[in-house]
C-alpha positions as CSV (number, residue, x, y, z in Angstrom):
1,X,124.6,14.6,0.7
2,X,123.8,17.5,3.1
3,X,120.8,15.2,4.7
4,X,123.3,12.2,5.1
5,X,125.8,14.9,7.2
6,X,123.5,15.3,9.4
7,X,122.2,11.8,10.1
8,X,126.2,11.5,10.5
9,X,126.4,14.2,13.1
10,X,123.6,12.5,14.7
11,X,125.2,9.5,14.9
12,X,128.4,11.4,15.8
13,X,127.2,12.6,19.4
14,X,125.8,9.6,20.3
15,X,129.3,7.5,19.7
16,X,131.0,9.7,22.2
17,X,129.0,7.8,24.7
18,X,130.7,5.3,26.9
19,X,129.1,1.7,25.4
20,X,126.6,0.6,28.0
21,X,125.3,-3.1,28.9
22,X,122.0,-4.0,26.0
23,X,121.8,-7.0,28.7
24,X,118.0,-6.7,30.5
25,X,118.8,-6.2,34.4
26,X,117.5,-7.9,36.7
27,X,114.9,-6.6,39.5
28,X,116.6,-6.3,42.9
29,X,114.7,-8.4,45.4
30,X,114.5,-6.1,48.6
31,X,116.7,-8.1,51.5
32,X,115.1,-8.3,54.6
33,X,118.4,-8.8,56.7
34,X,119.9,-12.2,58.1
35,X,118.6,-15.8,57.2
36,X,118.3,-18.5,55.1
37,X,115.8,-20.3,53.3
38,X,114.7,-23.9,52.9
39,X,117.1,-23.7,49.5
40,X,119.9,-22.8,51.5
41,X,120.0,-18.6,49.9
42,X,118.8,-15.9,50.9
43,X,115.6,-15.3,51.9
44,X,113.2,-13.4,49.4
45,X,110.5,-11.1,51.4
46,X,108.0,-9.8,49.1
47,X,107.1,-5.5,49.7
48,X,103.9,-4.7,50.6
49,X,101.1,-4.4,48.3
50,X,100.0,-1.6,46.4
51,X,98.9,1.1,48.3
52,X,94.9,1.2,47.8
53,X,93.7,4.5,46.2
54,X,89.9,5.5,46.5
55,X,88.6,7.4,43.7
56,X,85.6,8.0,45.7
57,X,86.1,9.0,48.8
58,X,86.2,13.4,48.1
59,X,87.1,14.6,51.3
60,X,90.4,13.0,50.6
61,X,90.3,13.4,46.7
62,X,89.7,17.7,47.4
63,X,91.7,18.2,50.5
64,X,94.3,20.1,48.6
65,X,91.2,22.7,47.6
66,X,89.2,25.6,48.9
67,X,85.3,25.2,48.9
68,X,85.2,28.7,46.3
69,X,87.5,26.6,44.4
70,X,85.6,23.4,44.0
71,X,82.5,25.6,43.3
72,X,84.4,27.3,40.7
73,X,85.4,23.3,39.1
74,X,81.9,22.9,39.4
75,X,80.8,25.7,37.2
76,X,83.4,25.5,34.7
77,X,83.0,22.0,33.9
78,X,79.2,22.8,33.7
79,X,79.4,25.3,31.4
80,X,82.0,23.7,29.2
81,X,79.5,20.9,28.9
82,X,77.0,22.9,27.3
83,X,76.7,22.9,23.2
84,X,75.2,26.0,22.8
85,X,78.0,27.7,25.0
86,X,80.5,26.1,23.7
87,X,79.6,26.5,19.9
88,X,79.5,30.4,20.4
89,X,82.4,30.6,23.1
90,X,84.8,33.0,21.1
91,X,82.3,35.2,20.4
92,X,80.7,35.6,24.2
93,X,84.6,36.5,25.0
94,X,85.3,38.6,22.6
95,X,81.8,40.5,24.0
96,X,82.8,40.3,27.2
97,X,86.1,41.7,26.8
98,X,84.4,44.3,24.6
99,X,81.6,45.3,27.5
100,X,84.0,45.1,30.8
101,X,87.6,46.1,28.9
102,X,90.6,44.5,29.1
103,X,91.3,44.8,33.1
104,X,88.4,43.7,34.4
105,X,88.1,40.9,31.4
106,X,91.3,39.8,32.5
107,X,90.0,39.5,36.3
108,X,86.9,37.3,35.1
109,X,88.9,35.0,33.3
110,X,91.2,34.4,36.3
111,X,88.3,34.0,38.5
112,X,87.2,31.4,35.8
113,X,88.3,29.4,33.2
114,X,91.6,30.8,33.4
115,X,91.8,30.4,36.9
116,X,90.4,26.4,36.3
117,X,93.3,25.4,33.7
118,X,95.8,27.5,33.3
119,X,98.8,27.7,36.3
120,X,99.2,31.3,36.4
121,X,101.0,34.1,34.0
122,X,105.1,34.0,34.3
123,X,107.5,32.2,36.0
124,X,107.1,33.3,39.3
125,X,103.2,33.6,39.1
126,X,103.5,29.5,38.9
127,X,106.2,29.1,42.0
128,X,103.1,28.7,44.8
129,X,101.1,26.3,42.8
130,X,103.5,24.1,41.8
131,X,104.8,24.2,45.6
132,X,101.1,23.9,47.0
133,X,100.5,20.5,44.5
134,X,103.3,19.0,46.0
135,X,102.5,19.4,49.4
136,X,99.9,17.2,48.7
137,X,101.5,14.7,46.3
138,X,101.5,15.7,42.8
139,X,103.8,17.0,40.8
140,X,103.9,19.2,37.6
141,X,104.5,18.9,34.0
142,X,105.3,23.2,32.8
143,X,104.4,24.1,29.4
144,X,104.2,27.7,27.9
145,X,100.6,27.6,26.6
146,X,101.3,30.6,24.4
147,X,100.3,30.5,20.6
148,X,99.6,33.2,17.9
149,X,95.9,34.5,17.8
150,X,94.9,34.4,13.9
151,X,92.2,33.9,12.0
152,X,91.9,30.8,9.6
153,X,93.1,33.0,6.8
154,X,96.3,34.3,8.2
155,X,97.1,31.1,9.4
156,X,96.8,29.4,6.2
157,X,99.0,32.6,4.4
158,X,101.4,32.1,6.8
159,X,101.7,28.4,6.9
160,X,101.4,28.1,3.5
161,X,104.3,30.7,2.7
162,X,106.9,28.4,4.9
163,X,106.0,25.7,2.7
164,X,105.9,27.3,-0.7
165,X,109.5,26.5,-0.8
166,X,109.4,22.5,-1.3
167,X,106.4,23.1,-3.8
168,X,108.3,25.3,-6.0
169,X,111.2,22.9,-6.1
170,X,109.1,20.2,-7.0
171,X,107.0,22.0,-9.8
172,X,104.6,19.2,-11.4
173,X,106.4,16.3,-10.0
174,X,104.4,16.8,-6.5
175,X,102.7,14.1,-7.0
176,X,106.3,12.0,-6.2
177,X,105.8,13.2,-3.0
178,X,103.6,10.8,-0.2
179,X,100.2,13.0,-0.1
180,X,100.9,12.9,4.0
181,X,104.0,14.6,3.6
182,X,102.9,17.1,1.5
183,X,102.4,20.5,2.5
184,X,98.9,21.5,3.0
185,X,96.8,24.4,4.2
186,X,95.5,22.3,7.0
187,X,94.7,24.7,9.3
188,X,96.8,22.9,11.9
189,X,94.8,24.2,14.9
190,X,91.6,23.7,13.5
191,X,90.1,20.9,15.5
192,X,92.9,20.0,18.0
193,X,92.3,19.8,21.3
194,X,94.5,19.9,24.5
195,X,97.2,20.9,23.1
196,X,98.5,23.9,21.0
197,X,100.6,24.2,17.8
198,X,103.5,26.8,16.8
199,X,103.3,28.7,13.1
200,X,107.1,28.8,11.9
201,X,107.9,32.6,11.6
202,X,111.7,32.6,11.9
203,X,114.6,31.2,13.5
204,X,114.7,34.3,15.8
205,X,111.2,33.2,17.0
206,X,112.6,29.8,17.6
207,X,115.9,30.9,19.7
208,X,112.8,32.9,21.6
209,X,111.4,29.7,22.1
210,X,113.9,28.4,23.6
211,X,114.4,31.5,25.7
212,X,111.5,30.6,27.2
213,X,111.0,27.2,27.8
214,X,115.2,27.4,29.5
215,X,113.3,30.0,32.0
216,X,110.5,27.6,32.3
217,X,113.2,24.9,33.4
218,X,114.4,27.2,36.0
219,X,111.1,28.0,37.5
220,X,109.9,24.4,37.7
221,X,113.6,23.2,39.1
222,X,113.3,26.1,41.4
223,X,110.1,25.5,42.9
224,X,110.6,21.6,42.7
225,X,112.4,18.7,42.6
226,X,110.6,16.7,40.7
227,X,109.4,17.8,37.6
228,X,108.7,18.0,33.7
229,X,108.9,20.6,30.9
230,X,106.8,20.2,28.1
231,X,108.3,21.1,24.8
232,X,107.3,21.1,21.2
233,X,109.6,20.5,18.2
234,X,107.6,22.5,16.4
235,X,108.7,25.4,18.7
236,X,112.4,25.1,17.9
237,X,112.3,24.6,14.3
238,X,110.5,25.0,11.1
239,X,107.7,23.0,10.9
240,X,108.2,22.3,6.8
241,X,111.7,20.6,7.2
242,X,110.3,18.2,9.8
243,X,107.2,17.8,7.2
244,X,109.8,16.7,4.8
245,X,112.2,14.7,6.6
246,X,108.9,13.0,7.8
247,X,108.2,12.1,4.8
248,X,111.8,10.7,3.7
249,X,111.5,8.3,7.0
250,X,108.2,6.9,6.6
251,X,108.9,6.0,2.7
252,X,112.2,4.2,4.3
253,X,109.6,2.2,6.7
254,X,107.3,2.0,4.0
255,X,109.6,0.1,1.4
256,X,110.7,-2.2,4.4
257,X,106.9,-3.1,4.7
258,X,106.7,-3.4,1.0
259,X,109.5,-5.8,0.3
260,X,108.2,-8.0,3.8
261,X,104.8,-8.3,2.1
262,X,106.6,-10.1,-0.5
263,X,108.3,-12.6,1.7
264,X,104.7,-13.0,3.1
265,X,105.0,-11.3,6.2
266,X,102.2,-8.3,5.7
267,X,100.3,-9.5,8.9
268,X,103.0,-9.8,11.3
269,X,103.8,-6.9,13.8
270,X,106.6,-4.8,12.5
271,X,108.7,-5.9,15.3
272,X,108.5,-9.7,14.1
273,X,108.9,-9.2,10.6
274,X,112.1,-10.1,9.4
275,X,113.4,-9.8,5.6
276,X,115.5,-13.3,4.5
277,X,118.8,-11.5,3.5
278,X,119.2,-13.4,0.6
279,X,115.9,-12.9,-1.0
280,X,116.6,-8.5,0.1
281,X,119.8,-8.7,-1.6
282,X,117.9,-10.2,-4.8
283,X,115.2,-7.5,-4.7
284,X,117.3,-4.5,-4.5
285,X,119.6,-6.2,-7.5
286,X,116.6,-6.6,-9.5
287,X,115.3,-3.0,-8.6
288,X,118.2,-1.4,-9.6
289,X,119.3,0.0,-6.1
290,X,122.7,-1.5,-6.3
291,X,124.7,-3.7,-7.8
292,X,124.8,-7.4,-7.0
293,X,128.4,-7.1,-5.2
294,X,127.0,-4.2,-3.8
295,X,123.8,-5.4,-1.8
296,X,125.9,-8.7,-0.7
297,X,128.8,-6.5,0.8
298,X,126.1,-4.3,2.6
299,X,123.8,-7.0,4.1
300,X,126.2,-8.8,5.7
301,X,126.6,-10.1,9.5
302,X,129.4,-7.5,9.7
303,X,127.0,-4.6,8.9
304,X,123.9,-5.4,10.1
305,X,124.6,-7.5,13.3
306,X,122.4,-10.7,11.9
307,X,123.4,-13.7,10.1
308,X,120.7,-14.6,8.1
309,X,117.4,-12.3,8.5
310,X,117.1,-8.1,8.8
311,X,114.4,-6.8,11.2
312,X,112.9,-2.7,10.8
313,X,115.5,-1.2,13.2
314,X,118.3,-3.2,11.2
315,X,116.8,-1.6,8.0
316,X,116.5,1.9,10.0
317,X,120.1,2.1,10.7
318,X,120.7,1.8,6.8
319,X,119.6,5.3,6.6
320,X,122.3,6.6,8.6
321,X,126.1,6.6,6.4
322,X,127.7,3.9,8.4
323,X,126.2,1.7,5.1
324,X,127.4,1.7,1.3
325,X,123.8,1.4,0.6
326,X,123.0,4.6,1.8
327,X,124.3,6.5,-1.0
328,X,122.0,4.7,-3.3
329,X,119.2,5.5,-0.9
330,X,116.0,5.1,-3.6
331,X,112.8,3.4,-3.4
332,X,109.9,2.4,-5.8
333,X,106.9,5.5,-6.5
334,X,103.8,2.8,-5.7
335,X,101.8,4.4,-8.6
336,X,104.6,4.9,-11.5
337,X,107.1,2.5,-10.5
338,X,110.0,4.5,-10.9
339,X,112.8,4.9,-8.1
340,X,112.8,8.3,-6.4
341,X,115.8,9.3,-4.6
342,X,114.9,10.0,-0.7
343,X,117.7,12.0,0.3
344,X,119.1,14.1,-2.7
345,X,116.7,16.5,-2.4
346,X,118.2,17.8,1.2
347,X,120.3,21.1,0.8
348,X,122.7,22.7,2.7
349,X,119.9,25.4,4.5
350,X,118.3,22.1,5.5
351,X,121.2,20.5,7.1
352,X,121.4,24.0,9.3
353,X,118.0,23.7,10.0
354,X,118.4,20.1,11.0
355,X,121.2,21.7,13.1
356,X,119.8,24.2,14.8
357,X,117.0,22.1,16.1
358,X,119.7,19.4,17.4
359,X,121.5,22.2,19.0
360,X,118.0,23.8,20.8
361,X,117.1,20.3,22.1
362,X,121.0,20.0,23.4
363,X,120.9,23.2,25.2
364,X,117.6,22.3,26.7
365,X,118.3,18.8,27.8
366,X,121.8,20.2,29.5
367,X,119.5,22.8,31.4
368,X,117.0,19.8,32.3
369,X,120.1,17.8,33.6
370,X,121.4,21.3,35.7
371,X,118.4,21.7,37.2
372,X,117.0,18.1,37.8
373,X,113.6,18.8,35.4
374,X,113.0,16.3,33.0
375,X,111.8,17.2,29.3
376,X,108.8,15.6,27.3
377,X,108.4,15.7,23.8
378,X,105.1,16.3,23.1
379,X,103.3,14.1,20.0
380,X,102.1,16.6,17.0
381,X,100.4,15.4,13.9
382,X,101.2,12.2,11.9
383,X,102.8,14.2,9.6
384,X,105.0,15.6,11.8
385,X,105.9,13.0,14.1
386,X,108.2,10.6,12.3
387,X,111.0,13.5,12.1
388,X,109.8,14.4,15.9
389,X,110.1,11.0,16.7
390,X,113.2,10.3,15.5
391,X,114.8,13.5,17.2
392,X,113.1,12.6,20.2
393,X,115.1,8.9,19.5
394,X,118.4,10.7,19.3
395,X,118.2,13.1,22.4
396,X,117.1,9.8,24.2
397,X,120.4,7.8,22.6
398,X,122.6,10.8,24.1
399,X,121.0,12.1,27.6
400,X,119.1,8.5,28.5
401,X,122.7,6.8,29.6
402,X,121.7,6.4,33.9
403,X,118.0,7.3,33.9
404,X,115.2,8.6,31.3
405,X,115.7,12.1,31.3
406,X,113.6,12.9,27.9
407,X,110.3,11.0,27.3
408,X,109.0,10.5,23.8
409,X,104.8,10.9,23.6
410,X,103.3,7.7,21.7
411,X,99.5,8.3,20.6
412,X,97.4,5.3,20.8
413,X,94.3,6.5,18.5
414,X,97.4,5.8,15.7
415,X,97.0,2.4,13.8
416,X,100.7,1.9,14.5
417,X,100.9,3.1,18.2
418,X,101.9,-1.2,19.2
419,X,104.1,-0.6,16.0
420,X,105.5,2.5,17.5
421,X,106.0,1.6,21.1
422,X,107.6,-2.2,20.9
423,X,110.2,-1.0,18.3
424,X,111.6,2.1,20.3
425,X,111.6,-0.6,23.3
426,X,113.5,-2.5,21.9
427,X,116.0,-0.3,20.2
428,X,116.5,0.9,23.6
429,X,117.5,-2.5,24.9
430,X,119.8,-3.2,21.8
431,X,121.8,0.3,22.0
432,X,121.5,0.4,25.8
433,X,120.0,3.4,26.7
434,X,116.9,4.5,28.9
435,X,113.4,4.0,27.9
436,X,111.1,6.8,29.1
437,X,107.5,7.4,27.6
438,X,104.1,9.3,27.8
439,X,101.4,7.3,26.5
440,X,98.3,9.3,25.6
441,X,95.3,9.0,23.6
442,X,96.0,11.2,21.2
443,X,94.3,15.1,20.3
444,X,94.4,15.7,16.6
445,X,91.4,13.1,15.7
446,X,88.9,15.4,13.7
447,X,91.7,17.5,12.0
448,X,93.9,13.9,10.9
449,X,91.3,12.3,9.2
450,X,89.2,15.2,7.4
451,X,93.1,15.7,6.2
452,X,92.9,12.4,5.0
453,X,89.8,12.3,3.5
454,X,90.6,15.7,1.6
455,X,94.3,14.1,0.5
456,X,93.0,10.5,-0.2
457,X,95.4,8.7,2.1
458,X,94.5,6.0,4.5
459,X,93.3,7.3,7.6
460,X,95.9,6.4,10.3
461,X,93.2,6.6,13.3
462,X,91.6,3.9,14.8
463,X,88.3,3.4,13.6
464,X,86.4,3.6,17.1
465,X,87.4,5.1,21.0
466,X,86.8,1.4,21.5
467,X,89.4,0.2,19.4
468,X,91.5,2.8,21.0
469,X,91.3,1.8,24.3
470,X,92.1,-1.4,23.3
471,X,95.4,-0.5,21.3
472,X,96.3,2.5,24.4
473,X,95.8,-1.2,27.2
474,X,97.8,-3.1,24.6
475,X,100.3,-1.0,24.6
476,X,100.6,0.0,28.1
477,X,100.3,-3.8,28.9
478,X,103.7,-4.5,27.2
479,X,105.6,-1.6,28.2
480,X,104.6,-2.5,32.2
481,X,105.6,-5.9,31.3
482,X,109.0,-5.2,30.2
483,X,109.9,-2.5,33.2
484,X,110.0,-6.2,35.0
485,X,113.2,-6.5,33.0
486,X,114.8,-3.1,33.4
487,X,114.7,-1.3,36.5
488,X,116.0,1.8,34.4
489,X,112.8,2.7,32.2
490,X,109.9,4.6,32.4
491,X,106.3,5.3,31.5
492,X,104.1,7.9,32.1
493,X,100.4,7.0,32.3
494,X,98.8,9.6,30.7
495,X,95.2,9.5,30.9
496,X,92.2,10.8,32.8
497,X,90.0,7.7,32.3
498,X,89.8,6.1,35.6
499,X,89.2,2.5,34.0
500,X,92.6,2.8,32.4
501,X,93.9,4.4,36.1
502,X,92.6,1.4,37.8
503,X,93.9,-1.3,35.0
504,X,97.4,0.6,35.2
505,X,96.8,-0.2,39.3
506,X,96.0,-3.8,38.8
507,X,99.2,-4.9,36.2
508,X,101.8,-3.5,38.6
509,X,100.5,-5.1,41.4
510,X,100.5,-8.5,39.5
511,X,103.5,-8.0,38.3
512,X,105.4,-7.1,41.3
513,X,105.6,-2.7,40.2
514,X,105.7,-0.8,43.7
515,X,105.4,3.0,43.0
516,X,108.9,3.0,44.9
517,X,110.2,1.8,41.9
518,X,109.7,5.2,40.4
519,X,109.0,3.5,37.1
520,X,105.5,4.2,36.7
521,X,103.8,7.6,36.8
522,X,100.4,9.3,36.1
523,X,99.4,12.1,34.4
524,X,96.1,14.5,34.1
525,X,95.4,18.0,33.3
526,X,95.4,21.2,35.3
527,X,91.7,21.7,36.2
528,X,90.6,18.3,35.2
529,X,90.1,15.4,37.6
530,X,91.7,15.9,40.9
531,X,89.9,12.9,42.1
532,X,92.3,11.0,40.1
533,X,95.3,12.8,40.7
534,X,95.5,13.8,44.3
535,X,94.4,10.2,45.3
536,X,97.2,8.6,43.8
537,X,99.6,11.5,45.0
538,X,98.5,10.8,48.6
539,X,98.8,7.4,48.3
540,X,102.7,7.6,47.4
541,X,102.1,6.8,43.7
542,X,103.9,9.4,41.3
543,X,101.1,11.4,39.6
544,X,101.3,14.8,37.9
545,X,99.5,17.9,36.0
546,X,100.4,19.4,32.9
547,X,100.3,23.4,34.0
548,X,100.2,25.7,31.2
549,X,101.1,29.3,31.9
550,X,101.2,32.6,30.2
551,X,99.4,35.8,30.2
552,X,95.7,36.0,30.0
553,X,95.4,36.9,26.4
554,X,97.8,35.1,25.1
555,X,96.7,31.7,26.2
556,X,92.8,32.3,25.1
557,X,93.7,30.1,22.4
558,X,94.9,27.3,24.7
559,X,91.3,28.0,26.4
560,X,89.4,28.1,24.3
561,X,90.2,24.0,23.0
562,X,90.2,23.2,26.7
563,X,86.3,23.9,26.6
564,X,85.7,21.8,23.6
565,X,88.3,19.2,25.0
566,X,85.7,19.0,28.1
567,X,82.4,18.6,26.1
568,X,84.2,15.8,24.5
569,X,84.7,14.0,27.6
570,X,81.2,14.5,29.1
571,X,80.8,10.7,31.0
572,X,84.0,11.5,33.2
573,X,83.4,15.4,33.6
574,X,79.5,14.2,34.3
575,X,81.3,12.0,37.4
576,X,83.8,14.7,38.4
577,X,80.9,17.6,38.8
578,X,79.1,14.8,40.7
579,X,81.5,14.3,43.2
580,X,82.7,17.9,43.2
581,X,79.1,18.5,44.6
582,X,79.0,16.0,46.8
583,X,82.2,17.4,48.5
584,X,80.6,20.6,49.0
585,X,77.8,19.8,50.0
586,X,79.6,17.3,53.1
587,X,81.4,20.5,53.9
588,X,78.0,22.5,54.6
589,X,77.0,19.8,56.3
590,X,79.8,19.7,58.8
591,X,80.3,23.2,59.1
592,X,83.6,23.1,57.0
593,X,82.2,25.1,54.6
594,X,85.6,27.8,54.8
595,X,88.0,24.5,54.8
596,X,91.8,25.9,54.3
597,X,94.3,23.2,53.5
598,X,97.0,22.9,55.8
């Protein structure tokens, strides 16, 4: 009951909303003033191509940087391509610190790898950076890169003592629970890259959170007008009742799935598979989920906006207690065949927690609006991300209504990335809000499937970098092809490969996507390829870095998976040193050896 509030409140702020138009607009074609075609209308002038952007060419690609500075890239990105360094990195830095003390510790790093990826340490240490990038083009996606220091073993205590609370309510019937959803000493930073994680320690940490990421909102509206804050639900909640609620969601999906399968639909995309009312309403009879008058008066046209056939967001919306059905709200255990109940286990500290969450995401997304900075949800682990997604869904429902001001992060190493992405499209166009995404690659490989293989569940990563490029070009594909249709959604190109740059390039220009649209953007890392980024920047495309800041020490962490992040991409770091060099060494040749950018 306390579970099915909440989902109510949910629902609650969104119905405030003025009812908006699920109609697909139409692209304005640019009139070109007076005169008349053969037709008798209005002429249609097509815009200029693309822009061309040159990868290549370095004295444009590094005229935003110093010559110490490119020498600096050069070195970093050398060293973090070494094995050897990198497999006894924590240890040379806690030597070093050890040898030169803290001050002049905290010098080297800036002059190094701090210096390379990290934007500087407070609010207004960031202001000239962010300003300087864009001067020349790029913009900035902020994140505090600050996470808790501990050892493997106080992370798992502490982790593990925030979860002990659904284990002892469960006693021996864990094994009810999906082994994905179940709580785990992980080690949830072991192995991730790019990115950092948050350890729940109370909800006074998480209104510090927030604290800081509103000042972070400040400082990057302050310093520009066009911007993103990165934030982590993670950050703003506890991590175990998003593990949980995670886990009620994807046994929701799962059942759908399950009852399509038997209608012979197990192949089909989930966005194509659609349950035969009839047939439903005989399967939850016979499974004892309702009554027969009971499933017909719920899966009606009335309900569930279809005559005949229910599709996955239909079934989604079940969830919420607009139905009858959701008081019943039980599905089939796959091993013992018994119903569980998804939703009865939720108590009243829950539905604060739910709460408090809603509220931190409200507060910053009003801030974001204030100021003009957009926010972006960042992806977490699989485990994570149905309950992330699904807020993500509902700030989006609320603050989406004129133009995307919070993006949702899809991760295309996931099996069900096309699953993912072609559902929240469309629920978008049926409830008339805003699309806005980040597509990415993903950066929890290792740790998500050695979880796997230690929990026996399927792995849910694709099973090559092959397979996903193909699902992160798949999916990009169909999101480009649909902002034909609505002038009003966004996507984010997340990626520093420059084969999936240069694909991105080649669909909008066949499809008629000028970067005046503002509808497609690009995004790299701080410290990692500016050949990509400033390129595109100069060439009036919208491309941006993700800045981390924070004090020296505290973002070591953040550091330290940057390093391994860059021996794992080794052909395109191999390409940037190449052409970093190159660039210095045209400078010595021409005497431009002090260049300052203007």
């Amino acid at each position: 009951m306390a579970l099915r509030r909440s989902f109510s409140a949910l629902r609650l702020c969104t119905s405030r909303l003025a009812p908006l138009s699920t109609a697909p607009e139409a692209r304005e074609q640019p009139t070109p003033g007076p005169g008349v075609g053969l037709d008798g209308g209005a002429k249609k002038v097509a815009r200029p191509p693309l822009p061309t952007v040159n990868f290549d060419n370095t004295q444009e690609a590094y005229r935003s940087r110093r010559s110490w500075e490119l020498a600096r890239n050069l070195l970093v990105l050398r060293l973090c391509a070494s094995p050897a360094l990198l497999a006894r990195h924590e240890q040379l830095l806690h030597l070093a610190r050890k040898l030169l003390g803290q001050r002049l510790f905290d010098k080297l790093m800036k002059l190094t790898f701090y210096g390379q990826f990290v934007a500087g340490e407070d609010q207004e240490a960031i202001r000239p950076l962010i300003r300087h990038n864009k001067a020349f083009g790029v913009g900035c996606i902020l994140d505090y890169g600050v996470e808790e220091d501990l050892t493997p073993q106080e992370e798992e205590c502490k982790e593990m003592k925030s979860s002990s609370w659904a284990v002892e309510r469960e006693g021996s019937g864990s094994a009810k629970r999906e082994k994905q959803s179940q709580a785990h000493p992980d080690h949830r930073r072991d192995g991730v890259l790019s990115t950092h994680t948050y350890l729940y320690a109370s909800e006074a940490k998480c209104d510090s959170n927030l604290e800081t990421q509103l000042q972070s909102i400040e400082a990057s509206g302050a310093a520009s007008d066009d911007s993103f804050l990165a934030i982590k639900l993670t950050a703003l909640g506890r991590p175990q009742f998003l593990l949980q609620l995670s886990g009620v969601l994807t046994k929701w999906k799962r059942f759908f799935h399950q009852i399509a399968a038997e209608q012979g639909m197990a192949r089909l995309a989930a966005l194509d598979k659609r349950l035969e009312v009839a047939a439903l309403q005989e399967s939850v009879v016979k499974m004892g989920l309702a009554s027969r008058e009971q499933a017909k008066s719920c899966f009606t046209q009335e309900t569930l906006g279809v005559s005949s056939t229910l599709d996955l967001l239909d079934w989604c919306r079940i969830i919420d207690n607009r139905t009858e059905l959701s008081k019943h709200l039980v599905v089939p255990n796959m091993k013992t065949g018994l119903l569980e109940p998804l939703l009865s286990q939720f108590t009243e500290e829950e539905e604060r927690q739910m709460t408090r969450i809603l509220q931190r995401l409200d507060i910053l997304a009003k801030k974001g609006m204030e100021t003009g900075v957009r926010l972006m949800v960042d992806a977490e682990q699989t485990y994570f991300q149905p309950a992330i997604s699904h807020l993500a869904l509902e700030m989006q429902r609320k603050f989406n209504v004129d133009k995307p001001l919070v993006f949702n992060t899809y991760q295309c190493y996931l099996k069900e990335a096309y699953d993912n992405v072609t559902l929240d499209l469309e629920r978008a166009h049926r409830e008339g809000w805003c699309f806005g995404a980040k597509l990415v690659r993903g950066a929890y490989m290792a740790q998500e499937r050695a979880r796997a293989a230690e929990m026996g569940y399927e792995d849910p990563i694709n099973p090559t970098y092959e397979a996903t490029n193909v699902m992160y070009h798949r999916c990009l594909n169909y999101v480009l092809e649909k902002l034909t249709h609505n002038t009003k959604a966004e996507v984010m190109v997340a990626s520093h490969n420059e084969d999936t740059v240069r694909f991105t390039l080649r669909r909008m220009e066949e499809l008629g996507l000028h970067p005046t649209d503002r509808q497609v953007c690009f995004g790299q890392l701080l410290g990692m390829c500016d050949q990509i980024s400033f390129p595109l920047g100069q060439a009036g495309f919208l491309a941006y870095k993700y800045m981390p800041y924070g004090p020296v020490m505290e973002v070591l962490p953040y550091l330290s998976r940057r390093a391994l992040e860059n021996s794992g991409l080794l052909k395109g770091a191999r390409q940037e040193r190449k052409l970093l060099w190159q660039e210095l060494q045209r400078r010595l040749r021409t005497g431009n050896l002090f260049y300052h950018p203007a």
